[in-house]
HTML snippet that shows the backbone in 3Dmol.js (N, CA, C, O; Angstrom):
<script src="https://3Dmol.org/build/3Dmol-min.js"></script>
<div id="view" style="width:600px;height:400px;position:relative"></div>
<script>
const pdb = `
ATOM      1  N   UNK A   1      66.049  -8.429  30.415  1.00  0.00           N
ATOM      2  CA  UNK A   1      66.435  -9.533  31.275  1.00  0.00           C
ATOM      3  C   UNK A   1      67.955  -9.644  31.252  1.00  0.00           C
ATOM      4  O   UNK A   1      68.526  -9.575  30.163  1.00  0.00           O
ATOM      5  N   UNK A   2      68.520  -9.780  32.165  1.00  0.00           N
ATOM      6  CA  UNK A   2      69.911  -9.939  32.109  1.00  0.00           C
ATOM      7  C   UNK A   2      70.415 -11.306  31.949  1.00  0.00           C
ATOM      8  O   UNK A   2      69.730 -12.252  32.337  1.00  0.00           O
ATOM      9  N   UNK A   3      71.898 -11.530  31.247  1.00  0.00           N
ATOM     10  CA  UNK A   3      72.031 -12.728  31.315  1.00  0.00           C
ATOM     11  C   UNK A   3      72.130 -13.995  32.378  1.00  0.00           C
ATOM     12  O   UNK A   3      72.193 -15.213  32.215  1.00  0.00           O
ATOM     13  N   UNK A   4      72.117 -13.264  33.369  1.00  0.00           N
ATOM     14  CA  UNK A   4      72.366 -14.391  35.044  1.00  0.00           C
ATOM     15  C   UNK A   4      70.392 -14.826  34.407  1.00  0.00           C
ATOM     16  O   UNK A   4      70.071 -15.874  33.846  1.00  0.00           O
ATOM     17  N   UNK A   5      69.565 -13.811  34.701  1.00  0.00           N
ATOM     18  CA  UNK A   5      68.047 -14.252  34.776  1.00  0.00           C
ATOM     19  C   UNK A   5      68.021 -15.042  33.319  1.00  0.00           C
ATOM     20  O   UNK A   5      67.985 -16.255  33.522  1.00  0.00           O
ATOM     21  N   UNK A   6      68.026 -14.785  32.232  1.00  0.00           N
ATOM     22  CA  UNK A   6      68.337 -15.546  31.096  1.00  0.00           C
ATOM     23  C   UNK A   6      69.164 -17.412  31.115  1.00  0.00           C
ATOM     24  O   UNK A   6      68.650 -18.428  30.647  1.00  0.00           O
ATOM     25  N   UNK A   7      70.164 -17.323  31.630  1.00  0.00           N
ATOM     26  CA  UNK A   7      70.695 -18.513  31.851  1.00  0.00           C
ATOM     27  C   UNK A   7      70.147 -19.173  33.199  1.00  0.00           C
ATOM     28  O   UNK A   7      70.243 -20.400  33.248  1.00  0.00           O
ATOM     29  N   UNK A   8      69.626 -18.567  34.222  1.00  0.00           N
ATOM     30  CA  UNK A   8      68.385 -19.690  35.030  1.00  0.00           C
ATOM     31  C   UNK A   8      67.677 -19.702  34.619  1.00  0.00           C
ATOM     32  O   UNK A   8      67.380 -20.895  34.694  1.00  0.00           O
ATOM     33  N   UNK A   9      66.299 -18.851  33.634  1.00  0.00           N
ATOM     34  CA  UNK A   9      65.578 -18.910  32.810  1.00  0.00           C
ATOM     35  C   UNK A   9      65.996 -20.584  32.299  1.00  0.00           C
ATOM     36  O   UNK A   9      65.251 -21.523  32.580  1.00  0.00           O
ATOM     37  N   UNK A  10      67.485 -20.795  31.402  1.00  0.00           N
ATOM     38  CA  UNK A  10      67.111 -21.739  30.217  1.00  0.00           C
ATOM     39  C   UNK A  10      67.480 -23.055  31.328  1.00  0.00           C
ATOM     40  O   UNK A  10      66.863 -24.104  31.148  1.00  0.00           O
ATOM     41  N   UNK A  11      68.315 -22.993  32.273  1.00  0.00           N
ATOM     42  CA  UNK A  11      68.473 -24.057  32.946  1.00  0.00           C
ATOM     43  C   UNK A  11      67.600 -24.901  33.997  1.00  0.00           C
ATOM     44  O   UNK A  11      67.644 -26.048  34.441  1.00  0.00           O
ATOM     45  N   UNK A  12      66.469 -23.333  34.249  1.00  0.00           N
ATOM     46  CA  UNK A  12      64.853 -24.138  34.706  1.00  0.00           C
ATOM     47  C   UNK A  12      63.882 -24.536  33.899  1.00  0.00           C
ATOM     48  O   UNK A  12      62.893 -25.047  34.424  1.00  0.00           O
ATOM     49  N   UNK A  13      63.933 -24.410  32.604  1.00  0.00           N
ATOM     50  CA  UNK A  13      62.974 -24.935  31.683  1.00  0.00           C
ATOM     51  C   UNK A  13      64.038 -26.147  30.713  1.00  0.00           C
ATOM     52  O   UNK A  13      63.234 -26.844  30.093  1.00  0.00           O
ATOM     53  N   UNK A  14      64.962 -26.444  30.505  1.00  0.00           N
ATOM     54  CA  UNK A  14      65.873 -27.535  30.408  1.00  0.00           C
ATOM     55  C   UNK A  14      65.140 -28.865  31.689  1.00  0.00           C
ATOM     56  O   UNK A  14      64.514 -29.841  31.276  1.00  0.00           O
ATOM     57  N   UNK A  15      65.350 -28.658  32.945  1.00  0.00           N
ATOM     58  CA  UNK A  15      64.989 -29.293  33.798  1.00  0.00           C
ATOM     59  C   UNK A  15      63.909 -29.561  33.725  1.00  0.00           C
ATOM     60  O   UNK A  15      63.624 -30.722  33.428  1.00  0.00           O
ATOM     61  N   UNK A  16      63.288 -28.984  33.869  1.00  0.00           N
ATOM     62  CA  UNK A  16      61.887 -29.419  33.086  1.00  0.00           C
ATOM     63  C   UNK A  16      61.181 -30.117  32.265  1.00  0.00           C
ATOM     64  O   UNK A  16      60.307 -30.947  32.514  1.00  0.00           O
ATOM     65  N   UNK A  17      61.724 -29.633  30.945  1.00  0.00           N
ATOM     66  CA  UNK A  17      61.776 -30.586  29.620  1.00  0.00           C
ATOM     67  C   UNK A  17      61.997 -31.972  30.127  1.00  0.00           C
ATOM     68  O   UNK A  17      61.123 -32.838  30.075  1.00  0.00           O
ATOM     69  N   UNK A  18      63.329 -32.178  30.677  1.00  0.00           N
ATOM     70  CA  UNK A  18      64.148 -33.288  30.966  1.00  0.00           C
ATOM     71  C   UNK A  18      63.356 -34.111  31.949  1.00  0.00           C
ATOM     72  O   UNK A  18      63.576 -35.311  31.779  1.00  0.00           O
ATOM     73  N   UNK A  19      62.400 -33.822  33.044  1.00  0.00           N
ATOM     74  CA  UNK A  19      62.216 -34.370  33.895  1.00  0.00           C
ATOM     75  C   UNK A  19      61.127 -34.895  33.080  1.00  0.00           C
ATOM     76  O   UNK A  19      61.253 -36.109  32.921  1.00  0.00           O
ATOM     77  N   UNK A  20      60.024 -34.361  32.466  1.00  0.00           N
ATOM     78  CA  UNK A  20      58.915 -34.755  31.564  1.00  0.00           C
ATOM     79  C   UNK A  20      59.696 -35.645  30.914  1.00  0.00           C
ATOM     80  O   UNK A  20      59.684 -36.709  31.534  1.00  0.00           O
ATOM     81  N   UNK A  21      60.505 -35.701  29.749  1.00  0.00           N
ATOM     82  CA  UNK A  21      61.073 -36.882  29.077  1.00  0.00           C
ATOM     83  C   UNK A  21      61.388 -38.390  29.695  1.00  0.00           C
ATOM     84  O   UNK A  21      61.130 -39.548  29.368  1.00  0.00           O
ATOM     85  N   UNK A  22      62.218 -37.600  30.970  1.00  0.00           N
ATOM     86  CA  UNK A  22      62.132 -39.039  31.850  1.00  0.00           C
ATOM     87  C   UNK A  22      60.699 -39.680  32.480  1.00  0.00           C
ATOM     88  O   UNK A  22      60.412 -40.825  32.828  1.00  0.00           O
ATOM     89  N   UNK A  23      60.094 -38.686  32.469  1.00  0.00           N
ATOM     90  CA  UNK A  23      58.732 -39.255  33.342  1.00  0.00           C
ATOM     91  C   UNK A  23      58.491 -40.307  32.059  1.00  0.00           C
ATOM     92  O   UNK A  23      58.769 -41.506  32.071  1.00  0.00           O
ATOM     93  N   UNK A  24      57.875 -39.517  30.898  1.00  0.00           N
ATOM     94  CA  UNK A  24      57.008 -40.149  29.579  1.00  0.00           C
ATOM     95  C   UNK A  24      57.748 -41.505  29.395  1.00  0.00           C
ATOM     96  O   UNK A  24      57.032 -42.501  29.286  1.00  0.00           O
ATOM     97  N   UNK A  25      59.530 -41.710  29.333  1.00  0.00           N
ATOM     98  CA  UNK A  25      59.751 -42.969  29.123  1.00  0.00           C
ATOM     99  C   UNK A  25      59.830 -44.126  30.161  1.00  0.00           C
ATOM    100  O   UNK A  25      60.116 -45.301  29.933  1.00  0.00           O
ATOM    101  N   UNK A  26      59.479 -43.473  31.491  1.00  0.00           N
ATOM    102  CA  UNK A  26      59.410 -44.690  32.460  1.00  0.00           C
ATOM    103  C   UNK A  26      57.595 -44.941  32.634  1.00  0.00           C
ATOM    104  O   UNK A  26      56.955 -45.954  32.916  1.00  0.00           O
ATOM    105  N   UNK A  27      57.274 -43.891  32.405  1.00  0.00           N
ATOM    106  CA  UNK A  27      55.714 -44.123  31.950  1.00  0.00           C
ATOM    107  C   UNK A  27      55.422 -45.328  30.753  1.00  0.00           C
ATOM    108  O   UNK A  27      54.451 -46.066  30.920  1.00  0.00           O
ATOM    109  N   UNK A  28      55.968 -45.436  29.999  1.00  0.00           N
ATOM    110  CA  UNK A  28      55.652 -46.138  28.769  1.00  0.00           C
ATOM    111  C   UNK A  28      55.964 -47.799  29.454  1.00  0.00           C
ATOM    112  O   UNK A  28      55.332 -48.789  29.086  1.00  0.00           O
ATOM    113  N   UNK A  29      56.717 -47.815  30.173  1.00  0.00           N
ATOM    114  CA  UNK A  29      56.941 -48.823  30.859  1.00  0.00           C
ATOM    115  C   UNK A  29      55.947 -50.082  31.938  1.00  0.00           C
ATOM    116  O   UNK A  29      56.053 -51.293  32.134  1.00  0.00           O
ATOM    117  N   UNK A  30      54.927 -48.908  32.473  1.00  0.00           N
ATOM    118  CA  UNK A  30      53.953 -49.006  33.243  1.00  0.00           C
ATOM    119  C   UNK A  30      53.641 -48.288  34.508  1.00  0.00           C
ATOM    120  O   UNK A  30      54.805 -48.146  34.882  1.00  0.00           O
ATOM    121  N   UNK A  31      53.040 -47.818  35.297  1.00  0.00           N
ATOM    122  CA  UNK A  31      53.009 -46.977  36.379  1.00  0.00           C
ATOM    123  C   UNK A  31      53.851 -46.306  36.403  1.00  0.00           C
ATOM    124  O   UNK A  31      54.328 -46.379  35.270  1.00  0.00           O
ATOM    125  N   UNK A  32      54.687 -45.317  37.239  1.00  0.00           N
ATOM    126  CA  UNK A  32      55.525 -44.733  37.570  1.00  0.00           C
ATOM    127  C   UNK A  32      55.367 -44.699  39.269  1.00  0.00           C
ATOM    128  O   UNK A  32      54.562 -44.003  39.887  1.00  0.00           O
ATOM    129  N   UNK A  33      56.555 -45.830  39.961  1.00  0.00           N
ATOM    130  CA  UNK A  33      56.618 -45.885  41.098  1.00  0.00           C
ATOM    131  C   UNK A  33      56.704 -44.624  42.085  1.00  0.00           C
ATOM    132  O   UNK A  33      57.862 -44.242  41.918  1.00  0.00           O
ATOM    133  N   UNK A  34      56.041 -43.678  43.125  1.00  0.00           N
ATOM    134  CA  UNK A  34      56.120 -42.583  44.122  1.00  0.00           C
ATOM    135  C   UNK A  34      57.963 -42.857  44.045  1.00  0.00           C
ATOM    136  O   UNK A  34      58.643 -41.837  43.934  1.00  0.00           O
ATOM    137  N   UNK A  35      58.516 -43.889  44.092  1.00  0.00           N
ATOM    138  CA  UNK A  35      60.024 -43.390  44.537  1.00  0.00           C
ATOM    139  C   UNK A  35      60.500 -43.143  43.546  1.00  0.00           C
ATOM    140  O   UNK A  35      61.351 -42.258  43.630  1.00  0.00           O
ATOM    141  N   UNK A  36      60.250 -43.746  42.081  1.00  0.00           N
ATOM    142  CA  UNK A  36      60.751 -43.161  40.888  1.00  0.00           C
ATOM    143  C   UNK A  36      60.325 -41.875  40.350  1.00  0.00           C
ATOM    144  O   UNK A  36      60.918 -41.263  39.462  1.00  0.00           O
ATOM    145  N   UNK A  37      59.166 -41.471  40.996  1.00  0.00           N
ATOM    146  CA  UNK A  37      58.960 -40.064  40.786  1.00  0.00           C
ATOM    147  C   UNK A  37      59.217 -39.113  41.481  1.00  0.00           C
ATOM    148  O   UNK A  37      58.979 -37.952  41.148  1.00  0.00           O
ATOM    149  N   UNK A  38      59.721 -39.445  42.513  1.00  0.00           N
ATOM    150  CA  UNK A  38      60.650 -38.477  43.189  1.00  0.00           C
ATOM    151  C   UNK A  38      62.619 -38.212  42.835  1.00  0.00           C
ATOM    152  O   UNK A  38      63.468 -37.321  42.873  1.00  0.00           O
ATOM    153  N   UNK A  39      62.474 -39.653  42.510  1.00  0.00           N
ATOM    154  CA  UNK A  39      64.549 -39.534  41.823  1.00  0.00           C
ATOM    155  C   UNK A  39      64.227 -39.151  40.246  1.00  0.00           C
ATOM    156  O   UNK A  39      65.209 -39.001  39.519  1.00  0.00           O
ATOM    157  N   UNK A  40      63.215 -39.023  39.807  1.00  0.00           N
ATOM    158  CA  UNK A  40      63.110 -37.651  38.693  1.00  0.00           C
ATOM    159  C   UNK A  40      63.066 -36.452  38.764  1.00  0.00           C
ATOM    160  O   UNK A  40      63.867 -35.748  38.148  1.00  0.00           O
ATOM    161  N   UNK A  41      62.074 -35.943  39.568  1.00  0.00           N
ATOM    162  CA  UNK A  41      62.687 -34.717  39.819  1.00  0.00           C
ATOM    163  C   UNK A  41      63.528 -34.034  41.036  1.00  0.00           C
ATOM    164  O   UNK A  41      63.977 -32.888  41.074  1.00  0.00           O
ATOM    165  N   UNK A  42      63.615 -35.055  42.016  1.00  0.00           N
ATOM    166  CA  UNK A  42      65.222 -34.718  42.395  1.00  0.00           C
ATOM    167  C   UNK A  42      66.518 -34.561  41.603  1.00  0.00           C
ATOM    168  O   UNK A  42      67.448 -33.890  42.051  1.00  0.00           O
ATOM    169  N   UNK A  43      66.565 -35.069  40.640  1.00  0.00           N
ATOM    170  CA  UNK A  43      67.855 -35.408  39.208  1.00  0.00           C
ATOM    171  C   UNK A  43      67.154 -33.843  38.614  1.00  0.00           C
ATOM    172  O   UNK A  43      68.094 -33.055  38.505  1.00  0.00           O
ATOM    173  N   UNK A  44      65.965 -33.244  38.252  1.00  0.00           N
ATOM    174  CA  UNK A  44      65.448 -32.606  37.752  1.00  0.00           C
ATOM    175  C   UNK A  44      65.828 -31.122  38.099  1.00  0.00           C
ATOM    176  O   UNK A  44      66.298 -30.360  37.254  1.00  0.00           O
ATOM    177  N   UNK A  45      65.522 -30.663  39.782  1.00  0.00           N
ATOM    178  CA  UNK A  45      65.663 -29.776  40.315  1.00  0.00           C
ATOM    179  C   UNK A  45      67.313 -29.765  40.205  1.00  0.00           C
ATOM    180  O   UNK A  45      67.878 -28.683  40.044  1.00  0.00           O
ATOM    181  N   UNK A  46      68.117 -31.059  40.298  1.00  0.00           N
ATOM    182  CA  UNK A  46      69.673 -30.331  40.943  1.00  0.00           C
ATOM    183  C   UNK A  46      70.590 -29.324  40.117  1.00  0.00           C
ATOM    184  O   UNK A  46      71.481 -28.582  40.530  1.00  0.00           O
ATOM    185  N   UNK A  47      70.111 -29.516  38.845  1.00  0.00           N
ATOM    186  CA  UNK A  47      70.719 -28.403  38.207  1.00  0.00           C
ATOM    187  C   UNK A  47      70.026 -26.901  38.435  1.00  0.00           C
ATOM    188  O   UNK A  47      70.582 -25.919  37.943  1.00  0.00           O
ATOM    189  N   UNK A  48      69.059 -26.788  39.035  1.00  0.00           N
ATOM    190  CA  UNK A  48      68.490 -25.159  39.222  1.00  0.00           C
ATOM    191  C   UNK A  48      69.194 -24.876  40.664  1.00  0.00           C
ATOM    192  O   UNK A  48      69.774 -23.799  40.805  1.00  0.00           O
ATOM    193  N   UNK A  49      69.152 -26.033  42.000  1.00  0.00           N
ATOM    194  CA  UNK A  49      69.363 -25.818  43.067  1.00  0.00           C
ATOM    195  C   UNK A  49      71.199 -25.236  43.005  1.00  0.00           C
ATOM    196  O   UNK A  49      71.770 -24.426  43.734  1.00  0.00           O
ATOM    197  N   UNK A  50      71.782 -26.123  41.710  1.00  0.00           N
ATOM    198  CA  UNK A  50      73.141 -25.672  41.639  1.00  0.00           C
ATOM    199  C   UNK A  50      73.781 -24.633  41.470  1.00  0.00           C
ATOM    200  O   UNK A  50      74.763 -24.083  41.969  1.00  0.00           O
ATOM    201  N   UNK A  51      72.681 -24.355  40.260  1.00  0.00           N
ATOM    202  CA  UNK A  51      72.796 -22.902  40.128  1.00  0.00           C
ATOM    203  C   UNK A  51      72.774 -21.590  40.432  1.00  0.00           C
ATOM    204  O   UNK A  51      73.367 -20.593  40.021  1.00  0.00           O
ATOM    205  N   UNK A  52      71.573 -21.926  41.630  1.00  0.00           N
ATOM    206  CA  UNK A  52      71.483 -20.900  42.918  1.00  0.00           C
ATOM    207  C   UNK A  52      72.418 -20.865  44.392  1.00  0.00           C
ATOM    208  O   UNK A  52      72.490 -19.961  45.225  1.00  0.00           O
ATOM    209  N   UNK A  53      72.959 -21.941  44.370  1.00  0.00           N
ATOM    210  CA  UNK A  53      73.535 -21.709  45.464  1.00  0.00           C
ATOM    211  C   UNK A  53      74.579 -20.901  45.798  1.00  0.00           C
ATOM    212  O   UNK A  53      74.920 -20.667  46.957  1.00  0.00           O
ATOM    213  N   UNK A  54      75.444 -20.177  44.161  1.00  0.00           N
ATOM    214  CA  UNK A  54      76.597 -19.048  44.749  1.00  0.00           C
ATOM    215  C   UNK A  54      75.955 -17.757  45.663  1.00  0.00           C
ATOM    216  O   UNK A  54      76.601 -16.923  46.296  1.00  0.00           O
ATOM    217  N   UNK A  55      74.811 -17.839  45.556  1.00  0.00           N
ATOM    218  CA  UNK A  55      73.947 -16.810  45.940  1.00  0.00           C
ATOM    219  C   UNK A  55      73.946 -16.766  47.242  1.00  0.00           C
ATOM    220  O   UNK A  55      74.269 -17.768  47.880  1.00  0.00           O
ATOM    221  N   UNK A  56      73.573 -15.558  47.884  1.00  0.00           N
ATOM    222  CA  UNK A  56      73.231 -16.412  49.755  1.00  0.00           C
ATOM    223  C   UNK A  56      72.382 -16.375  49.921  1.00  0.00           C
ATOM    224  O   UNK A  56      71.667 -16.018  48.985  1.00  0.00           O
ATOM    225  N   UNK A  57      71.937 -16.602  50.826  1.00  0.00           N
ATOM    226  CA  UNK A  57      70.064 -17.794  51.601  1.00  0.00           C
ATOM    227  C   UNK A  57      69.682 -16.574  51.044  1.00  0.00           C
ATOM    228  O   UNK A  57      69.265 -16.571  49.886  1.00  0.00           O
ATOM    229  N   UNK A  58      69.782 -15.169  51.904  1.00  0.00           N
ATOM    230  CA  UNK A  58      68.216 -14.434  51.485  1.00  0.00           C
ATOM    231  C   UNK A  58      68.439 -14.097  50.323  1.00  0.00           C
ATOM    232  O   UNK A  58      67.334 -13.672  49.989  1.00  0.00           O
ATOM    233  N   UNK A  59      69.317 -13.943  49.164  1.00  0.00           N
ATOM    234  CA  UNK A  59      68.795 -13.873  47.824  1.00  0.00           C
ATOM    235  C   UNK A  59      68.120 -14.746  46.657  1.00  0.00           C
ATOM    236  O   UNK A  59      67.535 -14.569  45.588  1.00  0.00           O
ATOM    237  N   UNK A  60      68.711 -16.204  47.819  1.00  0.00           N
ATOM    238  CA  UNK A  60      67.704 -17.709  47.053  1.00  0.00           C
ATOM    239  C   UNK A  60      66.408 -17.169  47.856  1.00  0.00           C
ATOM    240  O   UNK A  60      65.365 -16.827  47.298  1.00  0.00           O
ATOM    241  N   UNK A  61      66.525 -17.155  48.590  1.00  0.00           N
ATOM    242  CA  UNK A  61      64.933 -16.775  49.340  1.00  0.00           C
ATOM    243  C   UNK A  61      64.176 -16.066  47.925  1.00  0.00           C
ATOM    244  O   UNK A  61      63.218 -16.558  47.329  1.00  0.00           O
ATOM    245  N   UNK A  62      64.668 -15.177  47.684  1.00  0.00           N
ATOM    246  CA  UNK A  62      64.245 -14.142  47.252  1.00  0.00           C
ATOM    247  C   UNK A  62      63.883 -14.304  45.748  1.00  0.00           C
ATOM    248  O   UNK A  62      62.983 -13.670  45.197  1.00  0.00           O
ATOM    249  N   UNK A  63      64.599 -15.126  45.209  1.00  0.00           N
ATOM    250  CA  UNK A  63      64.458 -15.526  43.845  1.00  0.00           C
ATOM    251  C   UNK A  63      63.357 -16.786  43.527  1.00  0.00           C
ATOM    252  O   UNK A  63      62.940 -17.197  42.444  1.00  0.00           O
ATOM    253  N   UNK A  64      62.980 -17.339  45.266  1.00  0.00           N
ATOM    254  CA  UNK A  64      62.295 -18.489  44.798  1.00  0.00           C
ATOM    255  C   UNK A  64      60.678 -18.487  44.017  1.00  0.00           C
ATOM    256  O   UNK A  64      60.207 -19.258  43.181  1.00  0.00           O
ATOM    257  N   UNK A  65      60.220 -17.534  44.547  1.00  0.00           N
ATOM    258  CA  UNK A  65      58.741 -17.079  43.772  1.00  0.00           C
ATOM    259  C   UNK A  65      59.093 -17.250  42.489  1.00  0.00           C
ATOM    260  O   UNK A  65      58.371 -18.097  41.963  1.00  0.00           O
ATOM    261  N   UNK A  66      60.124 -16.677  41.560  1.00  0.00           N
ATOM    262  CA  UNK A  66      60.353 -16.646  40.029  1.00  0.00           C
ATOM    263  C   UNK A  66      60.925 -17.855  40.008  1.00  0.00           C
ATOM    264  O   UNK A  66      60.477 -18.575  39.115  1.00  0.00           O
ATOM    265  N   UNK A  67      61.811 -18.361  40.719  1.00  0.00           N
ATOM    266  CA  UNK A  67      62.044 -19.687  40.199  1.00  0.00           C
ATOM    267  C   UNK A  67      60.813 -20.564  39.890  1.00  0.00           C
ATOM    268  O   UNK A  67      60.776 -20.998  38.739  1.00  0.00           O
ATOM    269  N   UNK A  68      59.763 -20.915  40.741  1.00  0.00           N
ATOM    270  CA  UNK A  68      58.882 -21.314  40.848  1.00  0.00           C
ATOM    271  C   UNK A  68      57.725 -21.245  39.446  1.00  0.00           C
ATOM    272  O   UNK A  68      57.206 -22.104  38.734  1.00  0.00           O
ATOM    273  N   UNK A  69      57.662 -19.682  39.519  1.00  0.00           N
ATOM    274  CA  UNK A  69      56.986 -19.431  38.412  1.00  0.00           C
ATOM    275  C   UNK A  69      57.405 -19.549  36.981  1.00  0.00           C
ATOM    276  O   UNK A  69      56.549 -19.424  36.105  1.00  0.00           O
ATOM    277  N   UNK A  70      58.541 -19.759  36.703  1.00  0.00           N
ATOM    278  CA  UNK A  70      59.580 -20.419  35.105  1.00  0.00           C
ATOM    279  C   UNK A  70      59.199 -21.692  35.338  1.00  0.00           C
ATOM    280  O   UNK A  70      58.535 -22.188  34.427  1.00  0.00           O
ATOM    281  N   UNK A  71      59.474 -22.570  36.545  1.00  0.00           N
ATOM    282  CA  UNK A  71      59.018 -24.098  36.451  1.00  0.00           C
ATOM    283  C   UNK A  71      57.889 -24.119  36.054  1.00  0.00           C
ATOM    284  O   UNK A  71      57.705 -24.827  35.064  1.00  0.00           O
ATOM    285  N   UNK A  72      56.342 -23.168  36.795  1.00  0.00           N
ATOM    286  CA  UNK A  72      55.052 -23.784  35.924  1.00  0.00           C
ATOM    287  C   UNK A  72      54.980 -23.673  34.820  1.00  0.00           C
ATOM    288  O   UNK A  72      54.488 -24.576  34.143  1.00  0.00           O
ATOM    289  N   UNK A  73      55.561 -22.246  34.131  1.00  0.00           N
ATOM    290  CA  UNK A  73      55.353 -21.783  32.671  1.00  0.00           C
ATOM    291  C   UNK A  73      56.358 -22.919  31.955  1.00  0.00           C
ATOM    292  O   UNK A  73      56.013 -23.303  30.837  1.00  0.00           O
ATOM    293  N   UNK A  74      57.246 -23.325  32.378  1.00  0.00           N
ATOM    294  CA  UNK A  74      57.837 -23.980  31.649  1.00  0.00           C
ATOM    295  C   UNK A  74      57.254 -25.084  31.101  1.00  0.00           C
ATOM    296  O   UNK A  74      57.058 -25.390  29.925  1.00  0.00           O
ATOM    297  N   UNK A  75      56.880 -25.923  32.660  1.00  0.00           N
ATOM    298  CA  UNK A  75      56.059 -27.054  32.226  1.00  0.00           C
ATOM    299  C   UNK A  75      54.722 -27.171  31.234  1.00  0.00           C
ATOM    300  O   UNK A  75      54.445 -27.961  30.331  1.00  0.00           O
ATOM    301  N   UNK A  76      53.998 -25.996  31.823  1.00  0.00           N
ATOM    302  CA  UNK A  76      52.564 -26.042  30.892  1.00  0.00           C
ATOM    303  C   UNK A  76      53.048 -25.556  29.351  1.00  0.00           C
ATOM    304  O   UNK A  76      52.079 -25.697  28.605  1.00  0.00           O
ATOM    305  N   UNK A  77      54.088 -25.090  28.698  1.00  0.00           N
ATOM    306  CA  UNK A  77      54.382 -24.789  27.853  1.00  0.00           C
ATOM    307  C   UNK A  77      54.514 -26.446  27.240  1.00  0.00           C
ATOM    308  O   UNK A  77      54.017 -26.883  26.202  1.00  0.00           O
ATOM    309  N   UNK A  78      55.436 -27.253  28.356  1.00  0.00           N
ATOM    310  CA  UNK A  78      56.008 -28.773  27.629  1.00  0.00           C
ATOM    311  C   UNK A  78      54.757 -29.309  27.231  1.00  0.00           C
ATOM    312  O   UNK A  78      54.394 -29.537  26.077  1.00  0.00           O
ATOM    313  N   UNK A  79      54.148 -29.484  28.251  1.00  0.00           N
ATOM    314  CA  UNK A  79      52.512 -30.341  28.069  1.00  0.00           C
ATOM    315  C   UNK A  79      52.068 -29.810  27.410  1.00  0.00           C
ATOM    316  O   UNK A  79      51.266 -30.650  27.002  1.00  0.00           O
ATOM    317  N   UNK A  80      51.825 -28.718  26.702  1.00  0.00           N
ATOM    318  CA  UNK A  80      50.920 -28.020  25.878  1.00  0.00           C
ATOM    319  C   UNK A  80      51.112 -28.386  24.706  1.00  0.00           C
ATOM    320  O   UNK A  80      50.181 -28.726  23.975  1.00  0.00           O
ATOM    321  N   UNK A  81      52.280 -28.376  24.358  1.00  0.00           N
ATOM    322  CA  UNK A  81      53.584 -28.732  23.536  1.00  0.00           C
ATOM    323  C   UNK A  81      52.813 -29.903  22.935  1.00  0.00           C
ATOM    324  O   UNK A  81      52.238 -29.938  21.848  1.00  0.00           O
ATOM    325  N   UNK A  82      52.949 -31.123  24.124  1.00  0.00           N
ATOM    326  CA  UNK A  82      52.892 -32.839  23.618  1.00  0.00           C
ATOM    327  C   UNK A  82      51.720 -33.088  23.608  1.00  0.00           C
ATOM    328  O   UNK A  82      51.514 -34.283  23.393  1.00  0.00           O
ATOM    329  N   UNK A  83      50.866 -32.514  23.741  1.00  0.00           N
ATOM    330  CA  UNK A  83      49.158 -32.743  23.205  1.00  0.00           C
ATOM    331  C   UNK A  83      48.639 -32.203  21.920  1.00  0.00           C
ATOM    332  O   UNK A  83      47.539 -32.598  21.531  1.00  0.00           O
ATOM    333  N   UNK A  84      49.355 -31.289  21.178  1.00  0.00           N
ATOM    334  CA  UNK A  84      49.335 -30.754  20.060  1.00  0.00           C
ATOM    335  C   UNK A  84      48.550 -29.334  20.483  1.00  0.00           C
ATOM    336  O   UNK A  84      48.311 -28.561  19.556  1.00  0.00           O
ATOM    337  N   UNK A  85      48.119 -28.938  21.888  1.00  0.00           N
ATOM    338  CA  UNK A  85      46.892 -27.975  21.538  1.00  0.00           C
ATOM    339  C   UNK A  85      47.749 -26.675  21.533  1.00  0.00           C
ATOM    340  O   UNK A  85      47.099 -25.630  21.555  1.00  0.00           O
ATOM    341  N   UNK A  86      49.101 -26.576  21.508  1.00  0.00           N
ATOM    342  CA  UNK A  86      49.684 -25.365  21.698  1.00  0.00           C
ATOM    343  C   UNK A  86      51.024 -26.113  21.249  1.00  0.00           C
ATOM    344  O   UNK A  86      51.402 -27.279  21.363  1.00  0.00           O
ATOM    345  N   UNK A  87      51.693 -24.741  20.587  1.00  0.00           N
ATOM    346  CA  UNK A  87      53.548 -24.919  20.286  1.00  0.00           C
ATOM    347  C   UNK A  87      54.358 -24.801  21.638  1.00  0.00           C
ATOM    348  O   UNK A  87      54.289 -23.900  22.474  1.00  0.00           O
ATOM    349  N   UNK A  88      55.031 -25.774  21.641  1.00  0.00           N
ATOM    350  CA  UNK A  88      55.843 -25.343  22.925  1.00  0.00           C
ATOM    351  C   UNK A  88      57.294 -24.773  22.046  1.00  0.00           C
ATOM    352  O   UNK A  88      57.580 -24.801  20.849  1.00  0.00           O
ATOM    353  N   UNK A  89      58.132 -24.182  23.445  1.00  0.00           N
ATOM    354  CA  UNK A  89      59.289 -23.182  22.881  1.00  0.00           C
ATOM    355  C   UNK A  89      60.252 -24.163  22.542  1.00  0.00           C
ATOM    356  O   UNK A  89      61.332 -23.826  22.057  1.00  0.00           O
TER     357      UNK A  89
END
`;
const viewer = $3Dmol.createViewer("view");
viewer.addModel(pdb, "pdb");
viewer.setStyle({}, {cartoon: {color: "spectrum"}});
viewer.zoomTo();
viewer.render();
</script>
């Protein structure tokens, strides 16, 4: 893996982490309002979207399948994580 794929690697599973943390503590709160769950992971995504943009359209194009696929692994790693049934990274 090279370091460009390595450092979006850690900055899409960072986002991640982060957006779960924010969810869990506005969760603890009570519901989580549709608009507050969208200015989470809008705040969530802008560091991956930032990161891609020196790129041009068709190579974000092109990267978005893997982007995509680090966000699920990332996430099911977090959740897996905070239920005890698996170590997360």
């Amino acid at each position: 893996m090279s370091d460009e794929a390595r450092e979006l690697h850690r900055i899409i599973s960072a986002g991640v982490r982060d957006m779960l943390d924010a969810y869990r503590i506005q969760a603890q709160a009570g519901p989580v309002t549709d608009q507050a769950l969208e200015e989470i992971v809008f705040r969530a995504a802008h560091p991956v979207v930032d990161s891609l943009a020196p790129y041009p359209a068709e190579q974000r194009a092109a990267l978005l399948p893997s982007v995509v696929r680090v966000m699920l692994a990332s996430f099911l790693e977090a959740v897996a994580g905070a239920d005890g049934s698996a170590h997360a990274r």
